[in-house]
N, C-alpha and C positions, 0 to 999 in steps of 0.2 A: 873495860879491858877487852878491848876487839879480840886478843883469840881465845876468850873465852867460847865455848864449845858444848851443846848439850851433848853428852858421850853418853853418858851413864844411863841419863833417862831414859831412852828407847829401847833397854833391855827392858823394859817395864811396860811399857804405855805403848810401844809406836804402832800398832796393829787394833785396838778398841775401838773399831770405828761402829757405825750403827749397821745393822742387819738394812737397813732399808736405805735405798739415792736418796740425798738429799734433792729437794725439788727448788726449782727456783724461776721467777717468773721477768720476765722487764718490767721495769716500772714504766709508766706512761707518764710520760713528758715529752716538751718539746726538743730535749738532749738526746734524745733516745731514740732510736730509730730501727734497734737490734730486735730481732725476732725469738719467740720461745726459744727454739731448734736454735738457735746464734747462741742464747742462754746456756742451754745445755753444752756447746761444744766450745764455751768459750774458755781459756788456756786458766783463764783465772779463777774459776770453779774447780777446776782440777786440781789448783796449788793449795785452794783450800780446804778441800775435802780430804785430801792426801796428807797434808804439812799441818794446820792450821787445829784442823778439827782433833787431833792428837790432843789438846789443850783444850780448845773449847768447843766441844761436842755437842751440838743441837740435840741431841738424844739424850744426853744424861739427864740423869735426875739433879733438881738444885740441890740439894746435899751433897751431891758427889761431883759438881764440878771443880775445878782445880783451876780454872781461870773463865772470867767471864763471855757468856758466848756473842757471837761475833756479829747479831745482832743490836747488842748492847753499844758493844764497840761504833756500830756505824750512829745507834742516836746519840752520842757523844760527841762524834768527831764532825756528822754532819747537821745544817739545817735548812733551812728552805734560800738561804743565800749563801750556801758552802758551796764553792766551781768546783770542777775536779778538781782544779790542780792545786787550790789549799788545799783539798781534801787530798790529795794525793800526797803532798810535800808532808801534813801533818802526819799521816798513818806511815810514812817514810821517818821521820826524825824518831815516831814512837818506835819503831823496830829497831833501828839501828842505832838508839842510844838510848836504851833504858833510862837513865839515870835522867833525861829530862823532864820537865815538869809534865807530869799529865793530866788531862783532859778529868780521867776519874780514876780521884783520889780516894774517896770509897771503895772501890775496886781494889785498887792498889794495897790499900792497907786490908782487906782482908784476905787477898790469895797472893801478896807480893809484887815485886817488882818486876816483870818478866827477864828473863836473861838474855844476854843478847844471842842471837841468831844469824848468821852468817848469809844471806840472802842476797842475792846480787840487786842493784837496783832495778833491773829490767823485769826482776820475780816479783819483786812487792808493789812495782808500779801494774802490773796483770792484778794481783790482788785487789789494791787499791780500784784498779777502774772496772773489775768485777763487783765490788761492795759500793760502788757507788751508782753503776749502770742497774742495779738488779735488787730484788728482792732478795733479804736474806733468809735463808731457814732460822727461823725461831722454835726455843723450846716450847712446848702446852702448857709453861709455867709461866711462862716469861709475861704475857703481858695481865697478869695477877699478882709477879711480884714487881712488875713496873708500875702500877696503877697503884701498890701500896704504897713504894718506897717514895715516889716522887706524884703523882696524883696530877698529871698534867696529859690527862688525853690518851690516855691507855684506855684498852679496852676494861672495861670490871667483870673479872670472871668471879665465878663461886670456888676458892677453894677445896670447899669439900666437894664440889661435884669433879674438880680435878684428883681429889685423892680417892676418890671413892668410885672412879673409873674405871672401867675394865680392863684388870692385865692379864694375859698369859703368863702360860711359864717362860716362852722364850721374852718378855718382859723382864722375868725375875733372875733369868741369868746373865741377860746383860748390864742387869742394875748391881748384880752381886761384883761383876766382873769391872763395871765402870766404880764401883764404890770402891774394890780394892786397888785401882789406878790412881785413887784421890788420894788416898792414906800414901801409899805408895808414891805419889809421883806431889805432892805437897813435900813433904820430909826429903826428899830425893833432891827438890830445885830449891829448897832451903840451903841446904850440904852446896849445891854449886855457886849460889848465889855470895855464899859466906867465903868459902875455902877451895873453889873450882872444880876441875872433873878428874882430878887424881884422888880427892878426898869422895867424891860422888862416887867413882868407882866404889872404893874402898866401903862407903854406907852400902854397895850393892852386896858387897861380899858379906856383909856382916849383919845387916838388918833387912832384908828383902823378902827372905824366908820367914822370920821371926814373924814380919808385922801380915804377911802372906797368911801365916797360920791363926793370926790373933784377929784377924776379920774372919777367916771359917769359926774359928769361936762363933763371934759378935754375930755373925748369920743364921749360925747353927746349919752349916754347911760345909763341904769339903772343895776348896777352893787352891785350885792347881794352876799354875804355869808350865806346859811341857813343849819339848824338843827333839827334833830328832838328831839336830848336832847340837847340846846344850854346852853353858860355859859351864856351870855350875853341873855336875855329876845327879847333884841331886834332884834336877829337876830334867833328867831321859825320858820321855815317853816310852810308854809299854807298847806291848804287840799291837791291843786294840787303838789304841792313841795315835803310833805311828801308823794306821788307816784313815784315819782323819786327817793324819796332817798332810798327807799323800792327797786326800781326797780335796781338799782345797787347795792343795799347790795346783793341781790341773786346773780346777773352776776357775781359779785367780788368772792364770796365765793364758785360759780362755778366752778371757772379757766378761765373762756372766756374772750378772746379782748374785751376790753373795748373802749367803744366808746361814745360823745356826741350822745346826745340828740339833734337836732335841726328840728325846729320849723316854718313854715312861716303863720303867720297867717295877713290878712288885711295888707299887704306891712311891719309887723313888724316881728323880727325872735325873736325867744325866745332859750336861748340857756342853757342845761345845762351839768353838768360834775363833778364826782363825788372827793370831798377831801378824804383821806382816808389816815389812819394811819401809820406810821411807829415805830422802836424799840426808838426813840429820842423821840415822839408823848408822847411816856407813861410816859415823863419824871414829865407829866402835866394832859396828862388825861386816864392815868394807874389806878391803885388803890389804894386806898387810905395808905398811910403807907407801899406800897411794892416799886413800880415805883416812885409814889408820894412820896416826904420826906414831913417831919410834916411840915419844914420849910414852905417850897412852899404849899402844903395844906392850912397852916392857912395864907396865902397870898391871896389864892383862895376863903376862906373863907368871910373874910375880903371886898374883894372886888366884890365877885358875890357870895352873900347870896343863891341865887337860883340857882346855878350852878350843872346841870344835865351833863355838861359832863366830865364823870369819868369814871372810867371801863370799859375801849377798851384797845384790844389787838391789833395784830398788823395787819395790814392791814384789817381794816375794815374800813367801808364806817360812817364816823364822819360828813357829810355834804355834800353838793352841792355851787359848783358854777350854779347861775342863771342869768343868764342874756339877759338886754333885748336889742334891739337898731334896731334903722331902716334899713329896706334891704337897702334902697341908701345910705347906707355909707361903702356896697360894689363894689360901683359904682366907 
């Protein structure tokens, strides 16, 4: 169903990006002829670090990703005799029509079927010939759970020297913050995938907070989504919160690396880190009757009477992750 729509999701997820650029390098071959600096400024690095990574995050932890990352993606699609343009044509029929046979069915069947995505063809062919021109960022996991699951030329890493690595705390709050994006944003693209984004809405209004609260359980953590125009009342930022969110709408709007906020006050860390919008984002909280259709509007209506958040463009700073939890649970 073409106008299916992710609305819902990006009140959730669209802003969890990682504290750190992804990097990314050319591959060497005789196809290839683009320089680092070409790498870094190429259009299709930017669609996927903005668009892309929202779902599969090089940075997450494998427990908490919600779709597979986009390394994965490319040793599936491509192989030492894949041209661009199969490659291109295939990573095109996967976006633009779920429902066709895919490449991995493993995948598929454990994080679903993606929903479709409204991308113009000129946006996913930039994608496609970025993931095919370039090196992709990979998780620190990935080629240890690649080496397991399939055993064809992965590197063999040690798991436990993977888990028994050094993390900071600004580690532990991005993993608290990506792990409630998965609980959150798996059940979220279930709800659209089954009954669309009037029934997603609706999961937002009714379970968002609930399962929000039931991972600060599961952490033993106090784990917040805040706003300075919120749809939901109960999720306003305070006095000190809306300093933060100020404080990243500048940096954002800057250009400058973005980075947590982290905090240690009285053995407790306080951790924050900016949501912030993408071109999907305004599907929901665009403008009213341009991004926003009536439909979705009087859905929004309907269910958050007070609903201030509207009229964001794209990449701007819609919220913070805030979060709180004890140092020794860096221990």
């Amino acid at each position: 169903m073409k106008n299916l729509i992710l609305v819902a999701v990006l009140l959730i997820f669209a802003g969890c990006k990682d504290a750190k650029q992804s990097e990314s390098k050319p591959i060497e071959d005789s196809t290839t002829v683009e320089t680092g600096l070409a790498s870094q400024q190429h259009l299709g690095k930017k669609i996927i670090e903005t668009e892309c990574y929202m779902c599969h995050n090089p940075k997450a932890s494998e427990s908490s990703m919600i779709a597979p990352p986009m390394i994965a993606i490319k040793k599936f699609y491509k192989n030492s005799s894949t041209t661009k343009e199969e490659f291109t044509d295939a990573i095109m029929l996967w976006i633009d029509d779920p429902e066709a046979p895919s490449k991995m069915p493993m995948a598929q069947e454990k994080f679903g079927k993606m929903p479709y995505l409204p991308y113009s063809e000129e946006t996913v062919k930039l994608i496609a010939e970025y993931m095919y021109d370039y090196e992709i960022e990979k998780p620190k996991w990935f080629d240890a759970h690649y080496a397991k699951e399939h055993g064809n030329g992965a590197e063999e890493l040690d798991y436990k020297e993977i888990e028994n690595s050094e993390i900071d705390n600004t580690d532990i709050g991005l993993g608290y913050a990506q792990a409630t994006k998965a609980i959150l944003g798996k059940n979220l693209m279930k709800a659209i995938n089954e009954n669309g984004t009037v029934t997603a809405i609706e999961f937002c209004n009714t379970k968002a907070m609930k399962l929000t609260d039931s991972m600060s359980v599961m952490k033993n953590a106090i784990i917040k989504r805040v706003s300075d125009k919120p749809r939901n009342p109960q999720n306003m930022a305070n006095n000190e919160e809306l300093g933060y969110i100020n404080y990243f709408k500048k940096a954002v709007a800057s250009g400058i690396e973005i980075k947590p906020i982290v905090q240690s006050v009285d053995d407790e860390i306080n951790f924050y880190y900016p949501i912030t919008t993408n071109s999907m984002c305004l599907q929901c909280h665009g403008n009213p009757n341009e991004q926003v259709e009536f439909e979705t509007l009087e859905t929004l209506k309907n269910l958050y009477p007070s609903d201030k958040a509207l009229g964001y463009n794209v990449n701007e700073v819609r919220g913070i992750w805030a979060i709180n939890f004890d140092e020794d649970n860096s221990k």
